[in-house]
RODREN-966826 format. One record per residue: residue in three letters; x, y, z of N, C-alpha, C in turn. Coordinates in steps of 0.02 Angstrom, whole numbers, padded with zeros to 5 digits, always signed. Layout:
BEGIN
ALAXYZXYZXYZ ...
This chain:
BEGIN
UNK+00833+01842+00820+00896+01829+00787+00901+01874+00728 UNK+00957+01906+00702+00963+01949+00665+00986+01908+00618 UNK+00979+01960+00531+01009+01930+00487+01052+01988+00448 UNK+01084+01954+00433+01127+02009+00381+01146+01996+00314 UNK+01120+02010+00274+01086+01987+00225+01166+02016+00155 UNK+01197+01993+00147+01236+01996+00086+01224+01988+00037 UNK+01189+02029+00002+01164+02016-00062+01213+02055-00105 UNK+01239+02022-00156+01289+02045-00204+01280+02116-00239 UNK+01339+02142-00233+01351+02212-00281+01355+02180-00350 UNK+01311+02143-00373+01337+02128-00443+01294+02155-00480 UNK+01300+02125-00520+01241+02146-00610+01197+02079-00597 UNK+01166+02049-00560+01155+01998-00538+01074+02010-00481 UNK+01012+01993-00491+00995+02010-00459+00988+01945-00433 UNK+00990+01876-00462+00984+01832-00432+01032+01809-00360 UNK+01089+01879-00368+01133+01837-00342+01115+01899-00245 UNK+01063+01937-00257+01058+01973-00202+01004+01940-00178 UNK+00989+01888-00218+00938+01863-00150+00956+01791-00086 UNK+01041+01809-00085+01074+01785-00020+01067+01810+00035 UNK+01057+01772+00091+01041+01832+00162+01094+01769+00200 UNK+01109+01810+00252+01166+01773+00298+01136+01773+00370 UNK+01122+01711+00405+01084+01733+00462+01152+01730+00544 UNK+01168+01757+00579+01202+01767+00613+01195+01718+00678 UNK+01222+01669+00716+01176+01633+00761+01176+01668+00848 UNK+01105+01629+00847+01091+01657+00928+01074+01595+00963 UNK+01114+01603+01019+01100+01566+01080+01025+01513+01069 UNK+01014+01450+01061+00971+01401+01063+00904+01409+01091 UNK+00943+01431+01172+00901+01459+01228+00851+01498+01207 UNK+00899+01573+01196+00834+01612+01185+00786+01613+01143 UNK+00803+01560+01070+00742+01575+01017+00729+01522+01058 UNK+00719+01486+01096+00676+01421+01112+00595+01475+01175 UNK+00661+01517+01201+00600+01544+01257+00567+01595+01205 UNK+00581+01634+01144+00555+01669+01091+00491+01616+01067 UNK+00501+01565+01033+00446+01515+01003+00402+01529+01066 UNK+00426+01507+01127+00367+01493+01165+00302+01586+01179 UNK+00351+01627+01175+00321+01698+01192+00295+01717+01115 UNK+00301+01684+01063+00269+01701+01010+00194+01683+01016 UNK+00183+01641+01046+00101+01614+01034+00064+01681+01081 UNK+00097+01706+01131+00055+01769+01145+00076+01835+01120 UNK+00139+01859+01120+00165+01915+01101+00213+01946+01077 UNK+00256+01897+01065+00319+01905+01034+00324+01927+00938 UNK+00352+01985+00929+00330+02004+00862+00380+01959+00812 UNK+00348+01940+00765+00356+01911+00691+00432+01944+00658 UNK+00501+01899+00628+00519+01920+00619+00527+01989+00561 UNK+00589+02023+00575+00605+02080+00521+00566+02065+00448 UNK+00549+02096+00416+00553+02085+00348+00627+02076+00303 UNK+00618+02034+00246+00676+02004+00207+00699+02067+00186 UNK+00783+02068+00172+00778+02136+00124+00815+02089+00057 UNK+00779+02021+00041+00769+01951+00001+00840+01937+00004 UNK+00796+01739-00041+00839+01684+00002+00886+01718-00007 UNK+00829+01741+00084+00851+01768-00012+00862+01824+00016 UNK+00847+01870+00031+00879+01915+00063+00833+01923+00130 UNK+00851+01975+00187+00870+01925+00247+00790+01951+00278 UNK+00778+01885+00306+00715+01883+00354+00768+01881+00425 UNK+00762+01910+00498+00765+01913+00562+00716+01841+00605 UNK+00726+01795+00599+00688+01757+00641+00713+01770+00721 UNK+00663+01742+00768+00695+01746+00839+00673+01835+00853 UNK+00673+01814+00927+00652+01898+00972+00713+01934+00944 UNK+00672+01993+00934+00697+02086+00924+00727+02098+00983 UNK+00788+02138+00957+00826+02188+00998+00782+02220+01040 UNK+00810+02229+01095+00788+02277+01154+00784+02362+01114 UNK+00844+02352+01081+00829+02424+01079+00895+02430+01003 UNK+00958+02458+00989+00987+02452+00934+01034+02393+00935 UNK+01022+02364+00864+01085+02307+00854+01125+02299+00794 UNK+01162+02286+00775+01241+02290+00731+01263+02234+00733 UNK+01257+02205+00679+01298+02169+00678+01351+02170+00601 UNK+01395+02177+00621+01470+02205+00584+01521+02137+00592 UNK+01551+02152+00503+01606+02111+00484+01639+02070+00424 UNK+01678+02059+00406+01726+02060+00328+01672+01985+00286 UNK+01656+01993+00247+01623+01921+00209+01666+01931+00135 UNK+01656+01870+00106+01684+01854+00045+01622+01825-00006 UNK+01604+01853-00058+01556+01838-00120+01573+01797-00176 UNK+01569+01760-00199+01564+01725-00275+01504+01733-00313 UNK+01487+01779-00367+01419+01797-00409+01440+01778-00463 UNK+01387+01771-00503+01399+01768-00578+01403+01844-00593 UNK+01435+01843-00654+01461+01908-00673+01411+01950-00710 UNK+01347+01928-00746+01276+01952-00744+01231+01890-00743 UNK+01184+01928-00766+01122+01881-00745+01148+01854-00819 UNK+01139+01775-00810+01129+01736-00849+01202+01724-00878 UNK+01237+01744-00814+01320+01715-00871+01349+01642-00822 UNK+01391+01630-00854+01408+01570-00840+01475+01582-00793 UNK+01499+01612-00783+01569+01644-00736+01535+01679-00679 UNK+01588+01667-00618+01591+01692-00546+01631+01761-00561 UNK+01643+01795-00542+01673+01837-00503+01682+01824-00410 UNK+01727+01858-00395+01756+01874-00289+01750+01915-00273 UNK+01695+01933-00221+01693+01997-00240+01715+02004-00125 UNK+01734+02054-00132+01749+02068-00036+01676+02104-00026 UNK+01644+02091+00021+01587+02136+00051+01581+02149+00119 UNK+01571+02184+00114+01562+02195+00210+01487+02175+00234 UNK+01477+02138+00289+01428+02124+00309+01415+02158+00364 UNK+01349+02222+00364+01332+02260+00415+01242+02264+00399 UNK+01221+02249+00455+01137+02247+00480+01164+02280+00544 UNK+01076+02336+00537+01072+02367+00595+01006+02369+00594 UNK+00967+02349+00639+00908+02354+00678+00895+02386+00750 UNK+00819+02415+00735+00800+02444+00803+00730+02405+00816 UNK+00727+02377+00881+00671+02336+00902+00636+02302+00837 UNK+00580+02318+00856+00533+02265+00785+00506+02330+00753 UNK+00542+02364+00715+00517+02415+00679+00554+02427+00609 UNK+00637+02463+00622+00671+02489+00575+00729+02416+00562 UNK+00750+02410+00524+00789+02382+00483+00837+02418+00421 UNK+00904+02394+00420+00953+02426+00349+01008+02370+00356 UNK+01040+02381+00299+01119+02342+00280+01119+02373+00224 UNK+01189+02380+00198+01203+02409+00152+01206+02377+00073 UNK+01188+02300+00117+01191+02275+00040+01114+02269+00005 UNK+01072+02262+00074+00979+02224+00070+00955+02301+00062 UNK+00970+02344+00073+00927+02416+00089+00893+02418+00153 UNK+00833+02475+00133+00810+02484+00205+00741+02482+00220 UNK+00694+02458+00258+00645+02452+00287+00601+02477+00343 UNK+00543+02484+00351+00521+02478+00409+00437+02443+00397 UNK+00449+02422+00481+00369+02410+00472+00309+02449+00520 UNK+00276+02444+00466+00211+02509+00460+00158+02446+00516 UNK+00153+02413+00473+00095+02331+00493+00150+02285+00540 UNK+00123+02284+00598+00171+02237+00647+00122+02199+00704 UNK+00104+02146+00673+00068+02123+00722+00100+02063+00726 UNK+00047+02027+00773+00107+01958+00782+00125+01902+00735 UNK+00081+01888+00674+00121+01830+00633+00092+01885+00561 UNK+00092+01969+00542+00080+02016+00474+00126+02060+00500 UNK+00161+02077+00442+00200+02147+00441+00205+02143+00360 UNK+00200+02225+00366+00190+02267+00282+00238+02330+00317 UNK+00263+02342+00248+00293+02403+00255+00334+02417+00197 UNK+00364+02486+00188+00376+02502+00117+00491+02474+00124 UNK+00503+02462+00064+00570+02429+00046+00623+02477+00022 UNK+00669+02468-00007+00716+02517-00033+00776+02471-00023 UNK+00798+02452-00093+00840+02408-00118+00903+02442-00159 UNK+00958+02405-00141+01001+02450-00213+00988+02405-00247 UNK+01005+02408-00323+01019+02369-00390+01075+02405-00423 UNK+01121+02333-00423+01210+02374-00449+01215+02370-00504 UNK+01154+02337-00546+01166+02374-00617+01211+02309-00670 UNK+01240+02338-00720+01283+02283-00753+01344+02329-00760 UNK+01390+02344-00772+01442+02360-00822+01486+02318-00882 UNK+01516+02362-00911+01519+02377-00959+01599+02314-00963 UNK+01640+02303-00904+01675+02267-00924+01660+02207-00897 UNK+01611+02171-00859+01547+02138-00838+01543+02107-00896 UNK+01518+02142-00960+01485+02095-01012+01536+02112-01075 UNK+01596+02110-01059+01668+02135-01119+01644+02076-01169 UNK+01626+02028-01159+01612+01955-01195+01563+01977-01254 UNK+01518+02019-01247+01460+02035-01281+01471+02123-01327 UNK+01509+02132-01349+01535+02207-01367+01448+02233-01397 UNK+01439+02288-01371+01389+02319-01381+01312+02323-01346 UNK+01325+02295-01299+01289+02263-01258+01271+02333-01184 UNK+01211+02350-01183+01225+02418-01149+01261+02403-01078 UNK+01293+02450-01040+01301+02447-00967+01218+02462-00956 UNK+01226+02436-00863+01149+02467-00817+01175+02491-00778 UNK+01149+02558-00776+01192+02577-00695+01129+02588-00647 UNK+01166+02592-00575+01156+02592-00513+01085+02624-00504 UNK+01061+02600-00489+00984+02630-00461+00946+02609-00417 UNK+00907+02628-00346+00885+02591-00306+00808+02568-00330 UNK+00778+02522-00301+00720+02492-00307+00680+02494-00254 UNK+00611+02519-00285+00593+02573-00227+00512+02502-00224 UNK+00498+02492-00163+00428+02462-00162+00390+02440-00101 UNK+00368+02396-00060+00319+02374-00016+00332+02296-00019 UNK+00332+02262+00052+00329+02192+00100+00264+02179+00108 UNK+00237+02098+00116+00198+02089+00164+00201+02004+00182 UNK+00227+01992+00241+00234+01959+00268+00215+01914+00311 UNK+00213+01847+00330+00154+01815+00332+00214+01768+00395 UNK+00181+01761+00435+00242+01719+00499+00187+01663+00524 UNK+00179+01605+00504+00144+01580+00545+00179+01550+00626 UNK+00239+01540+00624+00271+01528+00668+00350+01551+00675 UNK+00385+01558+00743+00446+01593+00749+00486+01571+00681 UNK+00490+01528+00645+00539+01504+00612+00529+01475+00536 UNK+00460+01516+00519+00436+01508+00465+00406+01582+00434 UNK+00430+01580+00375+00396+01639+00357+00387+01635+00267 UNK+00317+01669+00228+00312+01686+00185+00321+01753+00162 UNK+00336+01798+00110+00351+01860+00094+00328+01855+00015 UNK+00289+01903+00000+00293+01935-00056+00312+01998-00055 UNK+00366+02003-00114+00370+02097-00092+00404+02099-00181 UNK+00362+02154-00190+00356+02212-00269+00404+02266-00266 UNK+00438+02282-00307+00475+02318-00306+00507+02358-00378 UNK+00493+02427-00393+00521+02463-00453+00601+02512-00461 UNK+00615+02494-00506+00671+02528-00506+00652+02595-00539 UNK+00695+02652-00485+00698+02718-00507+00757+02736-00570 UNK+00763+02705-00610+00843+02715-00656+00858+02655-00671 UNK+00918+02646-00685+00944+02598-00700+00903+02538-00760 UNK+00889+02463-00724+00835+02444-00762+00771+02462-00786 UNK+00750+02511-00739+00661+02547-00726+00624+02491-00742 UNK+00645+02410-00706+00569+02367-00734+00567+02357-00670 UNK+00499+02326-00668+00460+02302-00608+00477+02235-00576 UNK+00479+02204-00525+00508+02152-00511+00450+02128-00429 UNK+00425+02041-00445+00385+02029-00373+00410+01969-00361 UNK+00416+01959-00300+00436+01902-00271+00439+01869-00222 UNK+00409+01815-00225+00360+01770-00201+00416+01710-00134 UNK+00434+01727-00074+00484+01698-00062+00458+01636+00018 UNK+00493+01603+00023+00473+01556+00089+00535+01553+00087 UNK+00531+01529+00193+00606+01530+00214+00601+01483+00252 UNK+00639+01445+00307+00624+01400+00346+00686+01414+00389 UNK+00694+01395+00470+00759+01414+00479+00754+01346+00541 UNK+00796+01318+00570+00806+01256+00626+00870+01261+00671 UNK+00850+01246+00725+00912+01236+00779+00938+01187+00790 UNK+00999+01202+00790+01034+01101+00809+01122+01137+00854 UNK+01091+01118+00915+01159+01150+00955+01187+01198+00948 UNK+01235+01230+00924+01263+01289+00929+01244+01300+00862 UNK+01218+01257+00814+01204+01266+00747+01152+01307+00722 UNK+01133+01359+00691+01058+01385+00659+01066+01392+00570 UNK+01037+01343+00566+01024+01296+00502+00971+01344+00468 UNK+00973+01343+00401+00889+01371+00358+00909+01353+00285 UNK+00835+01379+00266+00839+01338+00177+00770+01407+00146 UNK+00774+01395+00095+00709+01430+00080+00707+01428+00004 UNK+00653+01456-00026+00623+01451-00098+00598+01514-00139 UNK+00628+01535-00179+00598+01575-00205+00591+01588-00283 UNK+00518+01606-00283+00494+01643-00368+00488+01707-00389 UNK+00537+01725-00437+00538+01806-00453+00503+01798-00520 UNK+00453+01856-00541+00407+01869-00581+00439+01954-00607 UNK+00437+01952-00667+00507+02045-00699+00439+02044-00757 UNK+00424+02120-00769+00408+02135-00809+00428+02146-00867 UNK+00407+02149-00926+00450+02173-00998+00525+02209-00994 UNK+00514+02264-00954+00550+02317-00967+00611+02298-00930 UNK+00615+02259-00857+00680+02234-00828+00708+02177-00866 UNK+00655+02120-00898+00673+02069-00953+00721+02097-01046 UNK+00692+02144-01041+00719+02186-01109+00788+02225-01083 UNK+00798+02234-01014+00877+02268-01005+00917+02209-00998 UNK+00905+02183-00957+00966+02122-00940+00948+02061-00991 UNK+00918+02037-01022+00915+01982-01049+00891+02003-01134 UNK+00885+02046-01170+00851+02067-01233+00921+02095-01271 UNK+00910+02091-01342+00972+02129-01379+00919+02153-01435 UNK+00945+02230-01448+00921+02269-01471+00962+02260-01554 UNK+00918+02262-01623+00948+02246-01682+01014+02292-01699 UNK+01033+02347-01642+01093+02396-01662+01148+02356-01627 UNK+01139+02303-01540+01158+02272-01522+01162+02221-01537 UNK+01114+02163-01591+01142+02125-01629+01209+02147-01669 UNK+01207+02188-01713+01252+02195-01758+01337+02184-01712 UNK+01340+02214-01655+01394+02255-01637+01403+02164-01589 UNK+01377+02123-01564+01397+02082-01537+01392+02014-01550 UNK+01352+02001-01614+01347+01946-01644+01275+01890-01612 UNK+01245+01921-01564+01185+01890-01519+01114+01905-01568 UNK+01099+01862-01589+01027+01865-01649+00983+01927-01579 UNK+00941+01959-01620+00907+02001-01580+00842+01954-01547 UNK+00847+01996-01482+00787+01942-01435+00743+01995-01397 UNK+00657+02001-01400+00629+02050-01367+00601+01995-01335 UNK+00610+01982-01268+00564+01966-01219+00519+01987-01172 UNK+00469+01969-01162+00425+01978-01141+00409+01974-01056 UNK+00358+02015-01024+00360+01992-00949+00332+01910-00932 UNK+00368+01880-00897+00373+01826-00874+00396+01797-00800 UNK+00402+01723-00780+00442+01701-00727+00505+01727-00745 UNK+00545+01757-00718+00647+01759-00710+00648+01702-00684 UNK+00649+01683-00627+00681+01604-00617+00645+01573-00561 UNK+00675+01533-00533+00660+01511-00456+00717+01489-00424 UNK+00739+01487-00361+00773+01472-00354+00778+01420-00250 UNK+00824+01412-00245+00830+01379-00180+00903+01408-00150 UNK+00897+01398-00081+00951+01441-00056+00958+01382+00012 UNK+01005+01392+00058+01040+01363+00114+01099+01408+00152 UNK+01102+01409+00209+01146+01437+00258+01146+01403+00305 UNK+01209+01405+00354+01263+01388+00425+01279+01432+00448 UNK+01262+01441+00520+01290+01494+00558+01296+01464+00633 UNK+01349+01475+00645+01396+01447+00714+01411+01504+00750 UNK+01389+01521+00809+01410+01545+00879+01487+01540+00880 UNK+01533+01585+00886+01609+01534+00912+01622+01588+00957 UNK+01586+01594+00998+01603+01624+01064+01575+01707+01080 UNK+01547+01720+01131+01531+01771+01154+01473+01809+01096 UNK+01499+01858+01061+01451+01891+01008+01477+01877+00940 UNK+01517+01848+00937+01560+01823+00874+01524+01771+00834 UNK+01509+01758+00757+01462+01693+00710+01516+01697+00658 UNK+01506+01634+00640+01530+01617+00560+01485+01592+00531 UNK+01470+01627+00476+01429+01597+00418+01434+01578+00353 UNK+01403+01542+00325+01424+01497+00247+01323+01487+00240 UNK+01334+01520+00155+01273+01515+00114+01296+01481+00054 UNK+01255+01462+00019+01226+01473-00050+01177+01466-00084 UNK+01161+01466-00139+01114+01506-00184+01097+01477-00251 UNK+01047+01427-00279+01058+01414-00331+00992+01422-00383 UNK+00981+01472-00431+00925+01503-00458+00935+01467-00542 UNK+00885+01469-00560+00872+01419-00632+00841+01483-00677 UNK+00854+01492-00725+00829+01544-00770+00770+01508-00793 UNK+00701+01542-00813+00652+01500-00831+00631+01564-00893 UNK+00560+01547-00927+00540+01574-00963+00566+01634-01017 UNK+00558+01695-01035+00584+01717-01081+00662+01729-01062 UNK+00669+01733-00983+00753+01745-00992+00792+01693-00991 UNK+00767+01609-00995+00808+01574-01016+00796+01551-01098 UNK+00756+01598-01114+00757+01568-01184+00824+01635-01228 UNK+00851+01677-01180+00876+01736-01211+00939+01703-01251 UNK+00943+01761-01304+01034+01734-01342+01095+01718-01282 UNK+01078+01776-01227+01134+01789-01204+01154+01728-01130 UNK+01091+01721-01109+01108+01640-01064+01121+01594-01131 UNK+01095+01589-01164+01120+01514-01214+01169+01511-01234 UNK+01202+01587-01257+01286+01593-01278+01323+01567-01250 UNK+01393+01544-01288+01438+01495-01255+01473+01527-01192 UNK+01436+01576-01163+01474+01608-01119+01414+01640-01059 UNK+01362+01614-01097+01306+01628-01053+01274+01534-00984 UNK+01211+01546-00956+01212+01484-00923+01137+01526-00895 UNK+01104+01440-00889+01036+01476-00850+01038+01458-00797 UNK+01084+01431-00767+01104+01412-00699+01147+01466-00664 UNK+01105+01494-00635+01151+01558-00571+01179+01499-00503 UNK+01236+01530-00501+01255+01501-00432+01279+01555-00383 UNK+01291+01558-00309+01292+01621-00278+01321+01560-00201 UNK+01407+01594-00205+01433+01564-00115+01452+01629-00087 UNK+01465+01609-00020+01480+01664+00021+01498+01613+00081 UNK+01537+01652+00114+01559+01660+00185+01577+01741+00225 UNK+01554+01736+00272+01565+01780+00322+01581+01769+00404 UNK+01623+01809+00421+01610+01827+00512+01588+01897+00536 UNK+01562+01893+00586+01535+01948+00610+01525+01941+00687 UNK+01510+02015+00702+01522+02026+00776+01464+02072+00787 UNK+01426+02043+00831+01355+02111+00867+01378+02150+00914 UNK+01351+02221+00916+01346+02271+00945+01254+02277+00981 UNK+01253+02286+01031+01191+02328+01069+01184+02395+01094 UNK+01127+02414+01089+01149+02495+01112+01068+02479+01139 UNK+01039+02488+01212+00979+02501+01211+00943+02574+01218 
């Protein structure tokens, strides 16, 4: 079963660790579970609740799945407002190897055995702007930079999976970011149900862009100056619905709800009357698969 993982263009990283799972036929992950105990490979790697794990048998050969979704993010990390954002939801996979979407980045796996896969990541990060945080005058923009790092993945069964995966940004924030994720996914009739858990761990330097104010940025925005330190970022829990409604056609509905913890909920800028350490993250989408073997 493929996933297509919508993780927000925002200033938000909490809010990219949404994945959208697309549904497949009952049948086949039922005859998949059973061909896993001898040979059936472990799903895709996440591109994180967070962003998207593939449970269920691999494509024969190329798959697509394409189509219009709708986002609600907070408008940065640690603010208290949504933004709407339109996204397109596109995953493309080849067998149990390569993986991309335009929102999760891109993958492959190096380590593919039947319940381990490792392999190196490549994430975007959209950064903050500048009218993003208009609330906070002086407050830097982040721009766009991908996050470059390594998976390793742990499947004990078709429909369970652990992931840790590390990851640095080339630009933009340039901090370090690991994260510690479990997923769970269940069938119920045309229904494919999942939930999952996750802990992100940011070094100084990603904690000091998005959540720190610098004493030139005190002055200019009224936020007492805050140097935080590397710590937990948050944890969070996630849920998705995805319905079959005929032929290659799914509708899906997520969300997303991450708790700011340690130095970035102690920041000026979540506590401000305009800040919140409660991230929230909805979505809906439809989509349509393509095969190419």
């Amino acid at each position: 079963m493929a996933t297509a993982a919508i993780a927000a263009p925002s200033d938000t990283a909490i809010a990219s660790d949404v994945a959208i799972i697309t549904a497949q036929p009952a049948a086949d992950l039922a005859a998949a579970d059973e061909g896993d105990q001898a040979s059936a490979p472990a799903a895709s790697p996440p591109a994180t609740t967070f962003r998207p794990i593939a449970f269920g048998p691999y494509p024969a050969g190329w798959q697509i799945d394409v189509g219009p979704g709708v986002l609600a993010v907070p408008r940065f990390p640690g603010s208290d407002g949504l933004r709407i954002l339109p996204i397109p939801q596109l995953d493309i996979r080849y067998k149990n190897q390569f993986f991309a979407s335009v929102q999760s980045g891109i993958g492959y796996n190096v380590l593919n055995t039947r319940k381990w896969r490792a392999g190196p990541i490549l994430r975007p990060e959209f950064g903050r702007t500048q009218r993003d945080i208009a609330v906070f005058p002086g407050l830097n923009r982040i721009t766009f930079a991908p996050e470059i790092g390594g998976f390793l993945t742990y499947q004990p069964s078709l429909f369970t999976s652990v992931q840790l995966e590390v990851r640095r940004a080339a630009g933009g924030h340039n901090g370090l970011l690991a994260d510690l994720t479990l997923r769970r996914i269940k069938l119920i009739g045309k229904w494919t149900l999942g939930y999952g858990g996750r802990v992100r761990f940011a070094n100084a330097t990603y904690l000091r862009a998005y959540h720190g104010v610098t004493p030139a940025q005190s002055v200019t925005s009224g936020l007492a100056v805050y140097r935080p330190d590397a710590s937990v970022n948050d944890v969070a829990v996630s849920a998705f619905a995805s319905r079959r409604i005929g032929g290659n056609w799914s509708i899906n509905a997520f969300g997303s709800y991450a708790r700011l913890v340690g130095d970035a909920a102690d920041s000026p800028i979540s506590r401000s009357p305009f800040g919140s350490r409660n991230q929230i993250t909805l979505g809906t989408s439809i989509s349509y698969r393509f095969r190419f073997n």
